[in-house]
Steps between C-alpha positions, in 0.01 A plus 500: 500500500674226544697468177610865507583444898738164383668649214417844447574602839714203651709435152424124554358235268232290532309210296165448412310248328460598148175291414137493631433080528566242673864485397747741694741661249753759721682720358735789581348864527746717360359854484129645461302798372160571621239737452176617678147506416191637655302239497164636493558675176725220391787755320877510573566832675860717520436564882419277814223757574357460159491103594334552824149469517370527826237218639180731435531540179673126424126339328647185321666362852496106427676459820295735724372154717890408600616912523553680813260752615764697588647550137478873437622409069666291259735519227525194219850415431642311186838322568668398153746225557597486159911529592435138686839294458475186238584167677808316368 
């Protein structure tokens, strides 16, 4: 949400730190393409609706301890960064 709020919706850039260690490695978000999943069934699907699986039927919640019990669904996004800006 927040990526497509900053430059989807906004038009602004942003950074973000291109590497998962102890090192921090920013770089400049250019553009992005995502897609959703439904995670239960763990396939890509054309809709939102066919991403949405709603809490009842969600079996393989990892994160059920730390999720509100208010949460009626939820949809699995993929972000692909892949248009990420090379440092000079």
């Amino acid at each position: 949400m927040v990526v497509v709020n900053q430059i989807g919706a906004s038009w602004r850039s942003m950074v973000m730190d291109a590497t998962f260690d102890y090192q921090v490695w920013n770089q400049p978000v250019l553009s992005y393409e995502y897609r959703d999943f439904n995670m239960q069934e763990w396939r890509y699907a054309d809709t939102l609706a066919g991403a949405t699986t709603p809490m009842a039927q969600f079996t393989t919640d990892r994160f059920a301890g730390y999720r509100s019990a208010a949460a009626a669904s939820v949809v699995g996004s993929l972000i692909d960064f892949s248009k990420v800006a090379a440092s000079t």
